[in-house]
C-alpha distance (Angstrom), angle and dihedral (degrees) to the residues before:
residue distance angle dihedral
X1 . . .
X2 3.43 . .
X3 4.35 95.6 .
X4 4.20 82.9 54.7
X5 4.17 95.5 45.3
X6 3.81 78.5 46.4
X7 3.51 89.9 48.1
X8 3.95 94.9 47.7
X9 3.46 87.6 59.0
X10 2.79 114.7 55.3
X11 4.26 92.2 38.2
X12 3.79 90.4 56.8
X13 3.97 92.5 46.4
X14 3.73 83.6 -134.7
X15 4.00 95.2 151.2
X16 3.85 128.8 80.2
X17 3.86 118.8 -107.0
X18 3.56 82.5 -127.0
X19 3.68 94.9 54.5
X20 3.62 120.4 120.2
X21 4.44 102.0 178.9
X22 3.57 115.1 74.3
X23 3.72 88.5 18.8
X24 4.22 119.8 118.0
X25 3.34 120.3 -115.0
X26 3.80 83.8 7.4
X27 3.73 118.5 125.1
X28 3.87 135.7 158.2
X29 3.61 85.0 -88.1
X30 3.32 90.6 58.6
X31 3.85 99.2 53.0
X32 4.16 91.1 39.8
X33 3.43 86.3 52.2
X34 4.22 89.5 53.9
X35 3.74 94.1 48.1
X36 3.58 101.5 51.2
X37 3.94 93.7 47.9
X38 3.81 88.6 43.0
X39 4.02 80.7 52.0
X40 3.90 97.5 50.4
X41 3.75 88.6 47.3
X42 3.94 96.5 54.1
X43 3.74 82.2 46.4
X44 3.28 97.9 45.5
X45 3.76 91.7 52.5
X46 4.06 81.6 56.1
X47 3.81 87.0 -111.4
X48 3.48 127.2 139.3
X49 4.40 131.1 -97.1
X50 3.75 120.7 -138.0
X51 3.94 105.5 -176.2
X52 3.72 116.5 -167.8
X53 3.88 108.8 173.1
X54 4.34 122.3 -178.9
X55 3.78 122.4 -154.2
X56 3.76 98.4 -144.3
X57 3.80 91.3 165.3
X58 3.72 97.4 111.9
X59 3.87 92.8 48.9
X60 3.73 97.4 94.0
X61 3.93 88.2 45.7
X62 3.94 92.9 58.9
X63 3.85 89.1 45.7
X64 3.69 125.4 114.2
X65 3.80 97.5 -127.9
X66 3.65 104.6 -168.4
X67 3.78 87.8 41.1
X68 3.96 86.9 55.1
X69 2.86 95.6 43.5
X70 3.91 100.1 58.6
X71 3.65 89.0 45.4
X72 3.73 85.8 59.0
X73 3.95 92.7 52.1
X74 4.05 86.8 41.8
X75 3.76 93.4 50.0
X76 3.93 106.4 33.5
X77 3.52 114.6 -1.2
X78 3.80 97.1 88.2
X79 4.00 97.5 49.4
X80 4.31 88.0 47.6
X81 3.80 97.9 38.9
X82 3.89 109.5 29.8
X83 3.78 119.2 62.1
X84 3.52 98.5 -148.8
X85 3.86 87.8 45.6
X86 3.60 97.9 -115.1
X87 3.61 99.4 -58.4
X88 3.79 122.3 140.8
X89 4.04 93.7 68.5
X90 3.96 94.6 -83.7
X91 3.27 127.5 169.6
X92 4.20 111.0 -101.5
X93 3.81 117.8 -86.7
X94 4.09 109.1 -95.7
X95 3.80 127.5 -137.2
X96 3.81 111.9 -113.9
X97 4.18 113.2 -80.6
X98 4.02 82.7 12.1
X99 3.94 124.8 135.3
X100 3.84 101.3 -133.5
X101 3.59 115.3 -113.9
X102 3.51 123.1 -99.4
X103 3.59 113.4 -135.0
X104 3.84 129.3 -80.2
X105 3.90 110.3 -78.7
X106 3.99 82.7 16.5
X107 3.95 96.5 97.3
X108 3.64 141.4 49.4
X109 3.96 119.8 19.5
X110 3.59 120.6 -45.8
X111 3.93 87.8 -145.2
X112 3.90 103.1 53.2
X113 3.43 115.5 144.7
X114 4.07 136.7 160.7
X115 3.33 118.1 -166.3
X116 4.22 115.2 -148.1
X117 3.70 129.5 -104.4
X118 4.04 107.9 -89.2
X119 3.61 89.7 -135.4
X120 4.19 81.0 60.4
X121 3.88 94.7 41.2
X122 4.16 76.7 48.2
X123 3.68 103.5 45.6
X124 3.86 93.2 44.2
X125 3.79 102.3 42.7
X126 3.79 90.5 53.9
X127 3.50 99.0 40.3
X128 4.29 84.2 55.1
X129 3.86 99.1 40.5
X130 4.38 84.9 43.7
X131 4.03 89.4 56.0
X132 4.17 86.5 41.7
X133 3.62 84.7 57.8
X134 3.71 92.7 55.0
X135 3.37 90.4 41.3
X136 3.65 100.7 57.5
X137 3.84 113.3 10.5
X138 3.39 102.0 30.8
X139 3.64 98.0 152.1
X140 3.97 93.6 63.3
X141 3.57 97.6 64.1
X142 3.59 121.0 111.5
X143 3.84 98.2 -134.5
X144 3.70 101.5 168.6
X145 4.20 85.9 56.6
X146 3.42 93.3 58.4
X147 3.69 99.7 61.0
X148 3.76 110.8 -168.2
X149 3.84 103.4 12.0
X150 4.06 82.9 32.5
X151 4.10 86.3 68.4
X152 3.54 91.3 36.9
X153 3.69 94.9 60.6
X154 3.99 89.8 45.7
X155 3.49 88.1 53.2
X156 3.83 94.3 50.5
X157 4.14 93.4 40.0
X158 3.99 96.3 52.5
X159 3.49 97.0 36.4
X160 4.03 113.5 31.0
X161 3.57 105.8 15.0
X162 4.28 89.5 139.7
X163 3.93 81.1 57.8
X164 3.48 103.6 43.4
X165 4.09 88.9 43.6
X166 3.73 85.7 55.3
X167 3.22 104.3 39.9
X168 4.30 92.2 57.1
X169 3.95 82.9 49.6
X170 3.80 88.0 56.4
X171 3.36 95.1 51.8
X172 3.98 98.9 49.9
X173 4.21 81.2 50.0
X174 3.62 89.1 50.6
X175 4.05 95.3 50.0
X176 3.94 89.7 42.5
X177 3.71 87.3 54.3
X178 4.07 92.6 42.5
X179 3.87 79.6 54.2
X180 3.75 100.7 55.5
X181 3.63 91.3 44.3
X182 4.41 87.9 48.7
X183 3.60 80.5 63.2
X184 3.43 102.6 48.7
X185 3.79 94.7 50.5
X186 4.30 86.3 47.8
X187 3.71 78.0 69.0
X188 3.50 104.6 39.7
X189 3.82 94.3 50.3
X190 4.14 94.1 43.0
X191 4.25 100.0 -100.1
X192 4.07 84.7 140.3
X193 3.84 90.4 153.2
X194 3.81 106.9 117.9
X195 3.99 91.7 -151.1
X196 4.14 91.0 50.0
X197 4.12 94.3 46.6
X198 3.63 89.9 58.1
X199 3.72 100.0 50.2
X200 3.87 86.6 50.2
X201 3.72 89.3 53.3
X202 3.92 93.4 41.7
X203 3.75 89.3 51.1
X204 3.73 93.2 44.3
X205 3.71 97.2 49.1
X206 3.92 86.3 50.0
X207 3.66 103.7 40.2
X208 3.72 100.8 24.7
X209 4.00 115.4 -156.9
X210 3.85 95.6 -3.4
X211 3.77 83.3 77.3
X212 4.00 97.1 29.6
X213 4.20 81.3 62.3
X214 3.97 95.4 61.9
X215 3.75 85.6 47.1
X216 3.65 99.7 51.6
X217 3.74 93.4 36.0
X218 3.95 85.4 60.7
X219 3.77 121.7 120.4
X220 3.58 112.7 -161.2
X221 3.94 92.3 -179.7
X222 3.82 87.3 46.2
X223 3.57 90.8 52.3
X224 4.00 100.2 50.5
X225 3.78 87.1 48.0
X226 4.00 90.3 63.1
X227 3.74 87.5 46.5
């Protein structure tokens, strides 16, 4: 499996030139060795070096494996494995001692639902209707009661009012969009029930990502195994 992902690769052109992982006889020698010559030779040149380096080694350890891992089978496993490429309305190729997965809306319950913390549904709604306030009735808040965040306000009012108007648009954008994509993942992970999509979507659009977590967070094959 690993010759034809190999394989894939390099057929599709899919990696950059630059690219060290995945590579033959590429190793992390090999790519420290490019960026400090391509380094010296900016410098050389009298130019100047703007470094900007990730850590990404945590990234596999925040991962949801088994959900990876059938996105992996749903995605790429049938063109690598199958030599008709999946055709023929088969079921997808399984990863050894795996139960197959059942199709999407198949699995888990169809009426699934997890409502947020109050202190969340709390927290955010007055945090949104505070920065409405701002936003449109500025002059009726009592800044000088409010000590700290009072001044704060003031400061953001009188000085950055295009930003602060923008920025509260932004974030009703951002919770329509966390909505839409709530609803998608209802129907990726099998909540069909009319009734239970639109409370996720409700509570999304209110609460923003404090609901999106539960949804993401969501097993369905966990949850037909305790059934």
């Amino acid at each position: 499996m690993v010759a034809q992902l190999q394989a894939f690769l390099e057929d599709t052109n899919i990696l950059d030139p630059f690219q060290s992982g995945f590579c033959p006889a590429h190793r992390t020698e090999t790519m420290l060795v490019t960026l400090v010559d391509e380094l010296l030779r900016h410098l050389d040149r009298g130019g100047s070096v703007l470094l900007i380096l990730f850590d990404l080694s945590l990234v596999f350890s925040i991962v949801d494996h088994k959900l990876l891992t059938h996105r992996f089978v749903d995605s790429f496993a049938e063109r690598l494995l199958l030599p008709d490429g999946g055709g023929g309305g088969g079921a997808a190729p399984t990863m050894p001692g795996e139960t197959p997965r059942r199709s999407s809306g198949s699995s888990g319950s169809s009426t699934y639902f997890r409502r947020v913390s109050p202190a969340w549904m709390l927290l955010v709604a007055a945090g949104l209707t505070y920065v409405g306030w701002a936003v449109f009735s500025p002059a009726t808040i009592p800044y000088d009661s409010l000590g700290p965040l009072g001044t704060f306000t003031r400061c953001l009012v009188e000085n950055h009012k295009a930003l602060l108007n923008v920025g509260y648009a932004v974030a009703w954008i951002v919770h329509v969009a966390e909505t839409i994509y709530a609803l998608k993942l209802c129907r990726d992970k099998g909540i069909t029930d009319p009734s239970t999509q639109f409370w996720w979507a409700a509570q999304t659009f209110l609460v923003g990502v404090a609901s999106l977590i539960h949804l993401l967070n969501y097993d369905p094959l966990k949850e037909t195994k305790r059934q």
